[in-house]
C-alpha positions in Angstrom: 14.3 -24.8 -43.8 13.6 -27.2 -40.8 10.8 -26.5 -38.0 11.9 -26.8 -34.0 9.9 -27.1 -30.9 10.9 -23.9 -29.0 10.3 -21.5 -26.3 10.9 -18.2 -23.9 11.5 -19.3 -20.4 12.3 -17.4 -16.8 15.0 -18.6 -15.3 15.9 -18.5 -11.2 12.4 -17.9 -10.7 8.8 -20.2 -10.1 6.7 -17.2 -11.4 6.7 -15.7 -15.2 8.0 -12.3 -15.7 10.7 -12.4 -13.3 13.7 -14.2 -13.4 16.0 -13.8 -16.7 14.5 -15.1 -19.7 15.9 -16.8 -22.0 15.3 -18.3 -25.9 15.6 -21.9 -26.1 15.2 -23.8 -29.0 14.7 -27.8 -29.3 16.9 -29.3 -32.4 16.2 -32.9 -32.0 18.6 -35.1 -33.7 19.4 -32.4 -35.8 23.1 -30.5 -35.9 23.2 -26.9 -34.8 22.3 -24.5 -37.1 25.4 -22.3 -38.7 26.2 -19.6 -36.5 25.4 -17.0 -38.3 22.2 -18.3 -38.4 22.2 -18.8 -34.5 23.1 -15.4 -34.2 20.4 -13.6 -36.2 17.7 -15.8 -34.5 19.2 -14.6 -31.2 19.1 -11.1 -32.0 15.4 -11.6 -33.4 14.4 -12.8 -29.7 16.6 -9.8 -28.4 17.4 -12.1 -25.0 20.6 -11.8 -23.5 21.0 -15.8 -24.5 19.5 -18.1 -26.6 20.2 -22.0 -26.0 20.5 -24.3 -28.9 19.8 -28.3 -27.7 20.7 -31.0 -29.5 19.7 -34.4 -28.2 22.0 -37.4 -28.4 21.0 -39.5 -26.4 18.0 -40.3 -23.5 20.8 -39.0 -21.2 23.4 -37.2 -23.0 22.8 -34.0 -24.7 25.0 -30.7 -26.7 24.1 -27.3 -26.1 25.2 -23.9 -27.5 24.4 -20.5 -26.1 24.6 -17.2 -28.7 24.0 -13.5 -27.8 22.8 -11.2 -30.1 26.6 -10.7 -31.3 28.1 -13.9 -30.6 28.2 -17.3 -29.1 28.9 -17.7 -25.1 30.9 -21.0 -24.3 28.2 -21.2 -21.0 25.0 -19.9 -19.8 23.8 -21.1 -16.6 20.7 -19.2 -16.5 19.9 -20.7 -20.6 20.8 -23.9 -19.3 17.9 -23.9 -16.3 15.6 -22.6 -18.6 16.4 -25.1 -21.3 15.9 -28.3 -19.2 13.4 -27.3 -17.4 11.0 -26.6 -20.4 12.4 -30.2 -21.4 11.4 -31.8 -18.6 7.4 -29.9 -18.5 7.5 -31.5 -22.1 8.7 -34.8 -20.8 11.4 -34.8 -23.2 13.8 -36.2 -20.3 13.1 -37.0 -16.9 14.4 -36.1 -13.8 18.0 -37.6 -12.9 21.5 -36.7 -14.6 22.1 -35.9 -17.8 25.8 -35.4 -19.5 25.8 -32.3 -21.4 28.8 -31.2 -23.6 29.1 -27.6 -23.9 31.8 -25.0 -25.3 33.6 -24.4 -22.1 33.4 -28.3 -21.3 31.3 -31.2 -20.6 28.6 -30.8 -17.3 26.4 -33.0 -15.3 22.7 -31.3 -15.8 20.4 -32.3 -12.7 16.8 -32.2 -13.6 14.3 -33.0 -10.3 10.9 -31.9 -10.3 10.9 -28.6 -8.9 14.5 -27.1 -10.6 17.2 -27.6 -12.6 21.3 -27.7 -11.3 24.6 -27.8 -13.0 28.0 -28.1 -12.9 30.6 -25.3 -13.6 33.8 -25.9 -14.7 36.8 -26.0 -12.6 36.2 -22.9 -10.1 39.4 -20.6 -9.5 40.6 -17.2 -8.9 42.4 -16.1 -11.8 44.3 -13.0 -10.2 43.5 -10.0 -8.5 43.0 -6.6 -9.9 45.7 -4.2 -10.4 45.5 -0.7 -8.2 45.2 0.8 -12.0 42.2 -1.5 -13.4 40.7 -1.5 -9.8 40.5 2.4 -9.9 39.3 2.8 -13.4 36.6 0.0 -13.0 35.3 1.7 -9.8 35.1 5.3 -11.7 33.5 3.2 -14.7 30.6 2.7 -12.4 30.5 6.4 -10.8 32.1 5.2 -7.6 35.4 6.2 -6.3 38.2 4.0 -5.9 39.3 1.4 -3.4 41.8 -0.9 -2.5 38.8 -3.4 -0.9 35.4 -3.5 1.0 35.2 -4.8 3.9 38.7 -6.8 3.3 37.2 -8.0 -0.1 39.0 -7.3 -2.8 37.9 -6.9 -6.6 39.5 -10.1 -8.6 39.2 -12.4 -11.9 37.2 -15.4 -11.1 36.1 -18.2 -13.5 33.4 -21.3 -13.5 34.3 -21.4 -17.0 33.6 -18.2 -17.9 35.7 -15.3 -16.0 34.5 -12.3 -14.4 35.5 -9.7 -12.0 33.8 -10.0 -8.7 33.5 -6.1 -7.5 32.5 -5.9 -4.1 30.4 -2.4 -3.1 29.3 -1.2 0.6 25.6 -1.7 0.5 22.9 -1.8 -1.1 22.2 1.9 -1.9 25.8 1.9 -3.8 24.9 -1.1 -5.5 21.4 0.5 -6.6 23.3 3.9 -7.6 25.7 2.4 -9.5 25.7 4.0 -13.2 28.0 2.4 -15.3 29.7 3.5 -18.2 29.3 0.9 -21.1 32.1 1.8 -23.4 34.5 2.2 -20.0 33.4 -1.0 -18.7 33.8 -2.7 -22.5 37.2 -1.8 -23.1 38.1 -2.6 -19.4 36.7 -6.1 -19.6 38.5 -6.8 -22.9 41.5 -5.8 -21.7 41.4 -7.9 -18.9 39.9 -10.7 -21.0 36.5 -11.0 -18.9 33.3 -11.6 -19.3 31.8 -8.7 -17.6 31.5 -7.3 -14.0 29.6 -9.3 -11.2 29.3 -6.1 -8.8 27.3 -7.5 -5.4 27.4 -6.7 -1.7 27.3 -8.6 1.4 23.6 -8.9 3.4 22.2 -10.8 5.8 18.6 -10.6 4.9 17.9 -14.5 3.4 20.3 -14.2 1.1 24.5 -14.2 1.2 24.6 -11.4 -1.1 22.9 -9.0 -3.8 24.2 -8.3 -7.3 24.1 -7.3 -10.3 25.5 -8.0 -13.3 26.9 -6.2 -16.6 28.5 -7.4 -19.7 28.3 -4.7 -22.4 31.4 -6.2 -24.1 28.8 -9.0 -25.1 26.0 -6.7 -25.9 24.3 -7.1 -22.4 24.3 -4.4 -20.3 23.1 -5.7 -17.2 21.5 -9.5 -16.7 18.8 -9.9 -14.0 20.4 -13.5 -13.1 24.1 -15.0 -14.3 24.4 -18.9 -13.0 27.7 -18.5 -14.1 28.6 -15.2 -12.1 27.2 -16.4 -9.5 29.0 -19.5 -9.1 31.9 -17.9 -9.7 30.7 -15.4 -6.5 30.1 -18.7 -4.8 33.9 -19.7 -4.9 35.2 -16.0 -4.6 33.1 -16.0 -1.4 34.6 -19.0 -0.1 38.2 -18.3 0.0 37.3 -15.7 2.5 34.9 -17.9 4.6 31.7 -16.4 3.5 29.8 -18.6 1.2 28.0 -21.4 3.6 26.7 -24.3 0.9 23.9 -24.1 -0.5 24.4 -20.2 -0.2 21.1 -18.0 -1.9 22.2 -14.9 -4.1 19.7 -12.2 -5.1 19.9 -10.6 -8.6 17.7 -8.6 -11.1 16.1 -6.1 -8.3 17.1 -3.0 -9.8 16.0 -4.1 -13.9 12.6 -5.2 -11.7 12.9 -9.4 -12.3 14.0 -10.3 -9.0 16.0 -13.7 -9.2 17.0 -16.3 -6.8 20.3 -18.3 -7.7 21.3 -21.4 -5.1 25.3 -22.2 -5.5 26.3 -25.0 -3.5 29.6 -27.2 -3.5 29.0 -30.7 -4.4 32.0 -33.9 -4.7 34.4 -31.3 -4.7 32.6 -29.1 -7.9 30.5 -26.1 -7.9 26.5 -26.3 -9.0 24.8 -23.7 -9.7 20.2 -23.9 -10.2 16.9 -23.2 -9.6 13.6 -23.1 -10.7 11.9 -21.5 -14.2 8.9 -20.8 -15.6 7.7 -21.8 -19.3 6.4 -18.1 -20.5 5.6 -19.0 -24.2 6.4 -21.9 -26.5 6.1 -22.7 -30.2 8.4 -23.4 -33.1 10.9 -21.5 -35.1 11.4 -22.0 -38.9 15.4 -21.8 -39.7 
């Protein structure tokens, strides 16, 4: 049994309690735990992710992110929290770090007020099928459509892949009331992640969403630096995603969450700030 440094940190947001927490635990030197183990200590902290860190060096790193049922190949919002409660306990210091990572290796940015990172290669995968479109629509209690406002649902991936489902406003984003078995079996069949349902707005921020991966065992996440990036690019191809461009998240589970995208040397970044709600050590 070994002892680590670890914590519970609020991502995409400078005051505790909102944001999306996340586990993060502090290996040192040491190699990752089995999985199995990850897993269970995961599911003990019941957060949608807990982040493993290994250090390898004063500027390169490994991280691993597990769910409750399995390991994630990226978490953005894990990553923030992770280096940020790094940096408050000046284990690095603010500049670039190389982090290697299941879905590829990332540049992590730590400066003194927030945390940004690469995504992998940013692309639409496809568009939706009238059939999937329809059913994933009903899966939410909303009818079907073809597009909103000339958006049009599609599979779009930072590393991870989700559907981007555009709504009318904010009322239908509020209402919606998803089935999780529906959306489940829809998002393995079309090999996803989840759903990143958001609508346009022109209140501070490009858009507001909300997220939902029940295929994972998380049936809505109040901020996704992945899903958001991914909104980032999707957003983009139609014009609509000014860099840096401000999403809003986690309204409706009541932590409100800020995520900044922004396109940088051709990739796209993803950050923000955190907050450091508890820390201590685990024994695994």
């Amino acid at each position: 049994m070994s002892i680590y440094l670890s914590a519970i940190v609020d991502a995409f947001s400078r005051e505790p309690f909102c944001g999306n927490p996340a586990g993060v635990v502090y290996l040192g030197g040491d190699p990752f735990p089995a999985d199995e183990i990850c897993i269970k200590l995961a599911a003990e902290l019941r957060f949608s992710e807990t982040a493993f860190i290994r250090r390898l060096s004063q500027t390169e790193y490994a991280a691993r992110f597990f769910t409750p049922v399995c390991e994630a190949a990226l978490c953005g919002h894990a990553t923030v929290a992770s280096f940020s409660f790094l940096r408050a306990k000046r284990i690095v210091g603010i500049g670039d770090i190389a982090v290697h990572t299941a879905s590829g290796d990332i540049t992590v940015t730590v400066d003194k007020d927030e945390v940004t990172l690469d995504m992998a290669e940013a692309k639409i995968v496809s568009a939706l099928e009238k059939r999937d479109r329809d059913e994933l629509y009903r899966a939410f209690g909303l009818p079907g459509r073809e597009s909103v406002n000339g958006l049009a649902p599609a599979i779009v991936s930072v590393g991870l892949a989700d559907v981007m489902l555009p709504v009318a406003s904010i009322e239908e984003l509020d209402g919606a009331c998803r089935d999780e078995a529906a959306v489940s079996a829809i998002s393995e069949r079309l090999g996803v992640t989840g759903v990143h349902m958001f609508c346009l707005t022109r209140d501070g921020f490009v858009a507001h969403c909300r997220n939902f991966a029940p295929l994972y065992g998380i049936p809505e996440e109040c901020a996704t630096g992945t899903s958001n990036g991914a909104l980032f690019r999707y957003l983009a191809e139609y014009g609509l995603a000014p860099s840096p461009a401000r999403f809003l998240q986690g309204e409706k589970m009541g932590r409100p969450s800020v995520i900044t995208a922004r396109i940088e040397n051709g990739r796209v970044r993803v950050g923000g700030p955190a907050a450091v709600v508890m820390e201590g050590t685990v024994r695994i």
